[in-house]
Biopython code that builds the backbone (N, CA, C, O; Angstrom):
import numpy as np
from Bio.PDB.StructureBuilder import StructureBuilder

atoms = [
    (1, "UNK", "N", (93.353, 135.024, 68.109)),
    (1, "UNK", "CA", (93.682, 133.680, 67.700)),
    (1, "UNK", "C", (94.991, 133.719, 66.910)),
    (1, "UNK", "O", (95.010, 134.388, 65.877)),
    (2, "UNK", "N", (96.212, 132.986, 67.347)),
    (2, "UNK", "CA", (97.139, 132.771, 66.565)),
    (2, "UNK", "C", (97.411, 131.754, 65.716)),
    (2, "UNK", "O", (97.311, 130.608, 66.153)),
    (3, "UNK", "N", (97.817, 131.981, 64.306)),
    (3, "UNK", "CA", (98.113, 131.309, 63.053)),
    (3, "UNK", "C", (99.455, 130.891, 63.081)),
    (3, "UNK", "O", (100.385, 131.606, 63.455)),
    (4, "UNK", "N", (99.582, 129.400, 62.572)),
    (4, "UNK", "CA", (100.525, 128.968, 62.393)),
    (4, "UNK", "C", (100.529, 128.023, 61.194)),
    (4, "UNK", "O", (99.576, 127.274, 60.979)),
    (5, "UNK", "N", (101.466, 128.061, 60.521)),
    (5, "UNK", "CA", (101.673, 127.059, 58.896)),
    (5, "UNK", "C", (102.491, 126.200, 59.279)),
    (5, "UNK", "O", (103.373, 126.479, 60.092)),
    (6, "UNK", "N", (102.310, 124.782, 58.663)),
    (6, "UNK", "CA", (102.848, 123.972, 58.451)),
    (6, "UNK", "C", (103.836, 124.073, 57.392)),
    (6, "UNK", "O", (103.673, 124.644, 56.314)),
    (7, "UNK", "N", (104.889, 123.459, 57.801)),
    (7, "UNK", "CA", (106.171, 123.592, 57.110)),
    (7, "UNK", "C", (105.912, 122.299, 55.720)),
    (7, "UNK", "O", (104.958, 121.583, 55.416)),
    (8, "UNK", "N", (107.097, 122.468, 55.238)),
    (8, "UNK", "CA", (107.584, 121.214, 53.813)),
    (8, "UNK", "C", (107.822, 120.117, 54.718)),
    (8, "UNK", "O", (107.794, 118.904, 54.512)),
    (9, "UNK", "N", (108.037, 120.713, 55.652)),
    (9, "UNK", "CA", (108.712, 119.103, 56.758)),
    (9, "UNK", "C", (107.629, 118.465, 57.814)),
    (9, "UNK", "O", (107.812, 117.753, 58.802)),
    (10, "UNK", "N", (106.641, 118.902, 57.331)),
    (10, "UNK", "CA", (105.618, 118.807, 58.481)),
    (10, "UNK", "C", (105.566, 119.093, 59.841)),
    (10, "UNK", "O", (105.102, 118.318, 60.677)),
    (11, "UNK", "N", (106.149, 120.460, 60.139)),
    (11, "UNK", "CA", (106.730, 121.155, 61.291)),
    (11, "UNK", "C", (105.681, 122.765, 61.822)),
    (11, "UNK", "O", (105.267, 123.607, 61.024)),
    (12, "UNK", "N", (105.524, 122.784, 62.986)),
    (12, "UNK", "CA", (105.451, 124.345, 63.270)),
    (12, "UNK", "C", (105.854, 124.937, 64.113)),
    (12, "UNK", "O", (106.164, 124.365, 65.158)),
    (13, "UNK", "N", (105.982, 126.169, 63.976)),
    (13, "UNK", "CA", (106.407, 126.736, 64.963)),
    (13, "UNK", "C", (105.420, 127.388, 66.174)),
    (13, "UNK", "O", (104.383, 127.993, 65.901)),
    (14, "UNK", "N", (105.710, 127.256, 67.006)),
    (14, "UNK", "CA", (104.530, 127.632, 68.315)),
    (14, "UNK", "C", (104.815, 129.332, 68.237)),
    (14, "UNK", "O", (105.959, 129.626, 67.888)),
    (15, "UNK", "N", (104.041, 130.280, 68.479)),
    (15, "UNK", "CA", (104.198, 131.517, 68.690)),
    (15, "UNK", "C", (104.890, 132.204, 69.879)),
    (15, "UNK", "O", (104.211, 132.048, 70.894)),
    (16, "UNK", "N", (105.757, 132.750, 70.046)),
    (16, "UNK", "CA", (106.561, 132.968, 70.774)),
    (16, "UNK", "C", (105.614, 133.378, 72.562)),
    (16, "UNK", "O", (105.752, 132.923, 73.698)),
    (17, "UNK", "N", (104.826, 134.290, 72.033)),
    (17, "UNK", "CA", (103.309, 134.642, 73.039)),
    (17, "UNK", "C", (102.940, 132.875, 73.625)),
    (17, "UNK", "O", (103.046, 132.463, 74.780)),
    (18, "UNK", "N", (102.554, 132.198, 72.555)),
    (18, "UNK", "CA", (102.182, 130.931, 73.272)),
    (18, "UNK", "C", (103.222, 130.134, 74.279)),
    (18, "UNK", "O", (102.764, 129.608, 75.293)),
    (19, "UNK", "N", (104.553, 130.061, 73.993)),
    (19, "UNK", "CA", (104.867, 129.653, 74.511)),
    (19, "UNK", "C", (105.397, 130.472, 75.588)),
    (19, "UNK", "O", (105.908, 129.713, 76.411)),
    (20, "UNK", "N", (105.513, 131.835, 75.990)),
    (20, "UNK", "CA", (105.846, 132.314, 77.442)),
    (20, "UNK", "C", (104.934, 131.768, 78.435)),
    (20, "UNK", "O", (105.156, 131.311, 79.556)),
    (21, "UNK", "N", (103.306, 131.995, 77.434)),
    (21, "UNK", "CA", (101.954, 131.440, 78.148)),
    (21, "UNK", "C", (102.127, 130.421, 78.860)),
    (21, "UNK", "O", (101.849, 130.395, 80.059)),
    (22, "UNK", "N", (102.574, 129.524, 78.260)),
    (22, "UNK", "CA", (102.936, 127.808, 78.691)),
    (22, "UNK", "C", (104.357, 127.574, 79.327)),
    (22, "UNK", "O", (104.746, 126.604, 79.978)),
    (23, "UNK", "N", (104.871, 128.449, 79.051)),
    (23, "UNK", "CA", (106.455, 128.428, 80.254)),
    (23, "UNK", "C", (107.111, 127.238, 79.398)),
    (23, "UNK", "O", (107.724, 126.315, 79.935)),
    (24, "UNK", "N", (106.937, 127.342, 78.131)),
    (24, "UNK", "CA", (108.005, 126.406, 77.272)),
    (24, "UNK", "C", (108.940, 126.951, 76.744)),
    (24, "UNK", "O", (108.674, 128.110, 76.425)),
    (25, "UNK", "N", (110.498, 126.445, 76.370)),
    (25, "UNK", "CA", (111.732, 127.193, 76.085)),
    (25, "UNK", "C", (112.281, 125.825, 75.312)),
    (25, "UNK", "O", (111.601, 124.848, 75.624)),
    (26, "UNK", "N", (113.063, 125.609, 74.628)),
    (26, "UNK", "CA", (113.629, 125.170, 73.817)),
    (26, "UNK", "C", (114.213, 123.686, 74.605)),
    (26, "UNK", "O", (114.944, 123.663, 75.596)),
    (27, "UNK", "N", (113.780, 122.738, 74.014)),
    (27, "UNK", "CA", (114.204, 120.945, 74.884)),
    (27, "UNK", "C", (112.892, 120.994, 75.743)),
    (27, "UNK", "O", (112.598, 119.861, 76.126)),
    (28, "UNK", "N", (112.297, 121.649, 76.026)),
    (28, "UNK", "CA", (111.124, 120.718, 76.581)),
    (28, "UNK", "C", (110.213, 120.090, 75.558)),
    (28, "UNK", "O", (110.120, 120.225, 74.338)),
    (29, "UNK", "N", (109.567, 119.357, 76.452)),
    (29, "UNK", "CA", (108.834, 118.078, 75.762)),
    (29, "UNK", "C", (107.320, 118.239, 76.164)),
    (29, "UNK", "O", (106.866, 118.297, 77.307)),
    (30, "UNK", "N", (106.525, 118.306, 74.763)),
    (30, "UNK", "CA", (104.899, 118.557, 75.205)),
    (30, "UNK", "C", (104.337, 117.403, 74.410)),
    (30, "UNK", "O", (104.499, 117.059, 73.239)),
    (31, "UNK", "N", (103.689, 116.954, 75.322)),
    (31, "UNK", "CA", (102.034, 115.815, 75.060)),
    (31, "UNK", "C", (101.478, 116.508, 74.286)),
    (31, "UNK", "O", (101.306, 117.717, 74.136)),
    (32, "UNK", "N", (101.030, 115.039, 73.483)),
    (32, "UNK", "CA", (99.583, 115.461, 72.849)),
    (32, "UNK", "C", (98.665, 114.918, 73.582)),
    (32, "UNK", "O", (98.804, 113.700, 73.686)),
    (33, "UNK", "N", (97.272, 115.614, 74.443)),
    (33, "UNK", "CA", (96.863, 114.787, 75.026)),
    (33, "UNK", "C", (95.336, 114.455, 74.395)),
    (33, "UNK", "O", (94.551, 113.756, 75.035)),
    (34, "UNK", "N", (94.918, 115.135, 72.813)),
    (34, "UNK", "CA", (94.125, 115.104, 72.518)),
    (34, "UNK", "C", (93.675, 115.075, 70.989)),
    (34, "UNK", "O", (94.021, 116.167, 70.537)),
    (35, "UNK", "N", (93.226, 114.526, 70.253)),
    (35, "UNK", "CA", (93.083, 114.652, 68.843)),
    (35, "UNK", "C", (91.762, 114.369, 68.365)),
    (35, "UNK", "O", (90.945, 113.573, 68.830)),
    (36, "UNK", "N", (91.636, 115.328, 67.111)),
    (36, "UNK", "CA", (89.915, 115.212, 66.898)),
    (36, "UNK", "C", (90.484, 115.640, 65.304)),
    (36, "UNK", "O", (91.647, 115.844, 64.955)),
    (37, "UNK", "N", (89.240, 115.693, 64.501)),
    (37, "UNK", "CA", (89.722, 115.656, 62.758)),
    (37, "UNK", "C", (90.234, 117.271, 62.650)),
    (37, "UNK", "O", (90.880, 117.716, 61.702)),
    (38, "UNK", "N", (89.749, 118.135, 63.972)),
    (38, "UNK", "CA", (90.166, 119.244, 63.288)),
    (38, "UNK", "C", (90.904, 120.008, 64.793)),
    (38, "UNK", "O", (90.904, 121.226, 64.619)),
    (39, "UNK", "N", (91.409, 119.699, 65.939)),
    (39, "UNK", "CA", (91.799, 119.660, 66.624)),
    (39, "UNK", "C", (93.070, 119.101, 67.313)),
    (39, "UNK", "O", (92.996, 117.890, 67.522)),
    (40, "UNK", "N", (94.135, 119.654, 67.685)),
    (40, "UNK", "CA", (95.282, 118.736, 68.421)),
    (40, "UNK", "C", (95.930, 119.757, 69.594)),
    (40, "UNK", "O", (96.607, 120.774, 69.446)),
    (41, "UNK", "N", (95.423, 119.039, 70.907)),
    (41, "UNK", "CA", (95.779, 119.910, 72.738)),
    (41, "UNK", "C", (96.938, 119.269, 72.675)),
    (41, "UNK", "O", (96.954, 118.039, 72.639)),
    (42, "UNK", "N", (98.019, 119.972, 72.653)),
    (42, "UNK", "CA", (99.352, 119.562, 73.493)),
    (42, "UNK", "C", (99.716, 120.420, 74.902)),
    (42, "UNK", "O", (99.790, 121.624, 75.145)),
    (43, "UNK", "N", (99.845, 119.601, 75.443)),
    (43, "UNK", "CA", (100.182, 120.191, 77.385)),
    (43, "UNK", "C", (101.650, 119.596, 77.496)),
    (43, "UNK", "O", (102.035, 118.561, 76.951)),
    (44, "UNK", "N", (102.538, 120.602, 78.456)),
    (44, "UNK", "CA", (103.796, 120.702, 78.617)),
    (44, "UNK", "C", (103.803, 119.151, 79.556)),
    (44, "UNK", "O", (102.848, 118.853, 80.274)),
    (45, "UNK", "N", (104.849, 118.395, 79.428)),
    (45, "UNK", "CA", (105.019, 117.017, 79.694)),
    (45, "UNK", "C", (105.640, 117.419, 81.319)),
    (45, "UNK", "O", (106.695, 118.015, 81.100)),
    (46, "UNK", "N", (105.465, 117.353, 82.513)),
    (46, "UNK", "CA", (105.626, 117.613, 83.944)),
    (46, "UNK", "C", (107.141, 116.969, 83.630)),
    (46, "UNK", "O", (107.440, 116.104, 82.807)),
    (47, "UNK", "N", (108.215, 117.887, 84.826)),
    (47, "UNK", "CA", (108.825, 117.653, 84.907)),
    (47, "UNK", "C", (109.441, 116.549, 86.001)),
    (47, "UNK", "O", (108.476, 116.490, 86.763)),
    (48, "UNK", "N", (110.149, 115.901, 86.401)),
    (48, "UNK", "CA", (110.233, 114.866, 87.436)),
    (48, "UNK", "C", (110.139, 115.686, 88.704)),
    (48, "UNK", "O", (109.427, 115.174, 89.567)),
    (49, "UNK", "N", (110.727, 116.905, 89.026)),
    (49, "UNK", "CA", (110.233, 117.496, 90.190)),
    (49, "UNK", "C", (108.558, 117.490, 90.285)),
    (49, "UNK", "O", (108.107, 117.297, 91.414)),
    (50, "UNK", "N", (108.002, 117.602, 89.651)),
    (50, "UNK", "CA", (106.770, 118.194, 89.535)),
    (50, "UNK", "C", (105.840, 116.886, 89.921)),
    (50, "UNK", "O", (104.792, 116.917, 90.567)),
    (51, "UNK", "N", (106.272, 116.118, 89.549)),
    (51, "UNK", "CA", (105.848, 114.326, 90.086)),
    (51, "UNK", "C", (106.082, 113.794, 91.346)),
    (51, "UNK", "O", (105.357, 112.940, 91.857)),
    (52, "UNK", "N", (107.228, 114.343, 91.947)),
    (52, "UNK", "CA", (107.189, 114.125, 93.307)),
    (52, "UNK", "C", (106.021, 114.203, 94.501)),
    (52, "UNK", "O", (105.607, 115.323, 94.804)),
    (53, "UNK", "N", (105.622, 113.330, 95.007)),
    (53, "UNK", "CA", (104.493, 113.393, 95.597)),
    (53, "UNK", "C", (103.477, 113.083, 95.191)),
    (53, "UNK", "O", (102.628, 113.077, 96.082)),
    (54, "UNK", "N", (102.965, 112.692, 93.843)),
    (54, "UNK", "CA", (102.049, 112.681, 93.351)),
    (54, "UNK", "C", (101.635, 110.992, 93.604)),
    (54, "UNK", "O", (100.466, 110.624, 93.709)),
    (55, "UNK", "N", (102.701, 110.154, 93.673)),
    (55, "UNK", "CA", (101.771, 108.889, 93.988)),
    (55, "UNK", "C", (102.071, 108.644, 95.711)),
    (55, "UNK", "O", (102.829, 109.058, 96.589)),
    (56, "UNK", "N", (100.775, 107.549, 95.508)),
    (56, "UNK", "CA", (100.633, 107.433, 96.883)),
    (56, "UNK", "C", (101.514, 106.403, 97.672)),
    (56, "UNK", "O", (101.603, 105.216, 97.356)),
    (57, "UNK", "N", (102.060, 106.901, 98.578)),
    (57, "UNK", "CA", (103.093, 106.010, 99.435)),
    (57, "UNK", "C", (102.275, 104.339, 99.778)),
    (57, "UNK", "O", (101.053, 104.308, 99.929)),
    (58, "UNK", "N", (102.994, 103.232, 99.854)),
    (58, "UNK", "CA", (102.677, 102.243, 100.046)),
    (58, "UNK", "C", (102.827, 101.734, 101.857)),
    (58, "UNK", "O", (103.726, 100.928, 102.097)),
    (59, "UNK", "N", (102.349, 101.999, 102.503)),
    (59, "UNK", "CA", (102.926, 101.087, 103.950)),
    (59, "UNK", "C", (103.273, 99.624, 103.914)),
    (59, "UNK", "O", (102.930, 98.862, 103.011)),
    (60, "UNK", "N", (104.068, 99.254, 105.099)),
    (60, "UNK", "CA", (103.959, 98.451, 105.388)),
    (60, "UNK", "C", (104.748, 97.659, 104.231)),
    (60, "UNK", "O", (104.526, 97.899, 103.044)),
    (61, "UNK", "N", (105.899, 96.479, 104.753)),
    (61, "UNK", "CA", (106.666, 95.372, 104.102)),
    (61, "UNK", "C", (106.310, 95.460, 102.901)),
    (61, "UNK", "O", (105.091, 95.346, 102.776)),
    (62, "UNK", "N", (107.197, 95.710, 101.396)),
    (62, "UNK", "CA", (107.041, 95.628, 100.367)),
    (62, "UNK", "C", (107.122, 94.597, 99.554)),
    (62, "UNK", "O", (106.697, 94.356, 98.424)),
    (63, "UNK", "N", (108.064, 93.744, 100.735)),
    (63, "UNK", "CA", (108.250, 92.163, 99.981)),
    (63, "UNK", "C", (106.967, 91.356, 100.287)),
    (63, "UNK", "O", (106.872, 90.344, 99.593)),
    (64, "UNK", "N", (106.204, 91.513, 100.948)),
    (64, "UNK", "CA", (104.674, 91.504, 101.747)),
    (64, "UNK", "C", (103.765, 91.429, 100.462)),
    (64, "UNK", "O", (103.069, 90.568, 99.924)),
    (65, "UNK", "N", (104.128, 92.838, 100.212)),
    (65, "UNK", "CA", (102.898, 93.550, 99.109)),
    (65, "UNK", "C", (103.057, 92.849, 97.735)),
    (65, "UNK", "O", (102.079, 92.749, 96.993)),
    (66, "UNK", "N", (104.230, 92.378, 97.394)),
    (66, "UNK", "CA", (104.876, 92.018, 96.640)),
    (66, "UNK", "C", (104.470, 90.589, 96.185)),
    (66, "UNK", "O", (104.209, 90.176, 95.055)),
    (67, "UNK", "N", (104.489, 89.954, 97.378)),
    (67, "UNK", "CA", (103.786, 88.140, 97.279)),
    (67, "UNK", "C", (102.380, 88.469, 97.391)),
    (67, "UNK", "O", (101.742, 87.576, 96.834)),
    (68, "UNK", "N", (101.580, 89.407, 97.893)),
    (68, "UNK", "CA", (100.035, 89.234, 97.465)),
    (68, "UNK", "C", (100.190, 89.356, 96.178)),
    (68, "UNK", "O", (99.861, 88.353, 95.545)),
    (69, "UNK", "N", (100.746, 90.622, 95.307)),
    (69, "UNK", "CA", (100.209, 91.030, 93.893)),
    (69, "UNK", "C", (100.386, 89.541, 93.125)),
    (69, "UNK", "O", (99.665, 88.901, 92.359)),
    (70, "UNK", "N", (101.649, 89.327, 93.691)),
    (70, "UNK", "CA", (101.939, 87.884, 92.324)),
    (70, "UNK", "C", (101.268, 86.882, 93.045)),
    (70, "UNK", "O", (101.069, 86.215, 92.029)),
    (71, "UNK", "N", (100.593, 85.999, 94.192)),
    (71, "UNK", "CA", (99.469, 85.372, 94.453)),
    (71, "UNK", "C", (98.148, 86.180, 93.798)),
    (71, "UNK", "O", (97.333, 85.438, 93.249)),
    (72, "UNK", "N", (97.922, 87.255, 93.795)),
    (72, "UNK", "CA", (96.375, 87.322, 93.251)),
    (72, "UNK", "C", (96.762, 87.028, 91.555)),
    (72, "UNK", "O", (96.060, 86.270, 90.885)),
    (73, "UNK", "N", (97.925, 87.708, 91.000)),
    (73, "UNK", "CA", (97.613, 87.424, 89.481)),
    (73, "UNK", "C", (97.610, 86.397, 89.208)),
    (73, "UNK", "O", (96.878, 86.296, 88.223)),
    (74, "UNK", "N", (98.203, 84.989, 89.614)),
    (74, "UNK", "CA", (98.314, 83.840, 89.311)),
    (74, "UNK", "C", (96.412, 83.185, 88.809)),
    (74, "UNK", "O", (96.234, 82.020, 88.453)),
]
sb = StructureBuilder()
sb.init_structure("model")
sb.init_model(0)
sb.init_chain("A")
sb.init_seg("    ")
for serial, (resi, resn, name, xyz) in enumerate(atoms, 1):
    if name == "N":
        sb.init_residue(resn, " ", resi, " ")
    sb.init_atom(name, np.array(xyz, "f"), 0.0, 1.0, " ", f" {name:<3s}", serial, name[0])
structure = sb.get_structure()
């Protein structure tokens, strides 16, 4: 288990081990995706490559899809 202190600035430093683990290097950006009174999960924030593909393609006329959404919200 690795130890880490909180700074005067309310800062820490991640352990160098943790972060090879997690493939983090200096400017990336990590989520918190979890908090509890004695607990806090941060996961590395995906990069825009890494999102590619991930939503689902729409078929079919968008200006189409476009006048249902704003007819149903009305």
């Amino acid at each position: 288990m690795k130890t880490v202190t909180l700074s005067s600035k309310n800062q820490i430093v991640i352990p160098s081990a943790v972060r090879a683990r997690m493939s983090v290097q200096s400017g990336d950006r990590l989520v918190i995706s979890s908090v509890t009174d004695t607990q806090v999960v941060l996961k590395k924030e995906p990069s825009f490559r890494q999102l590619i593909g991930t939503v689902p393609k729409r078929l079919g006329n968008p200006v189409v899809r476009i006048r249902e959404i704003r007819d149903n919200w009305r």
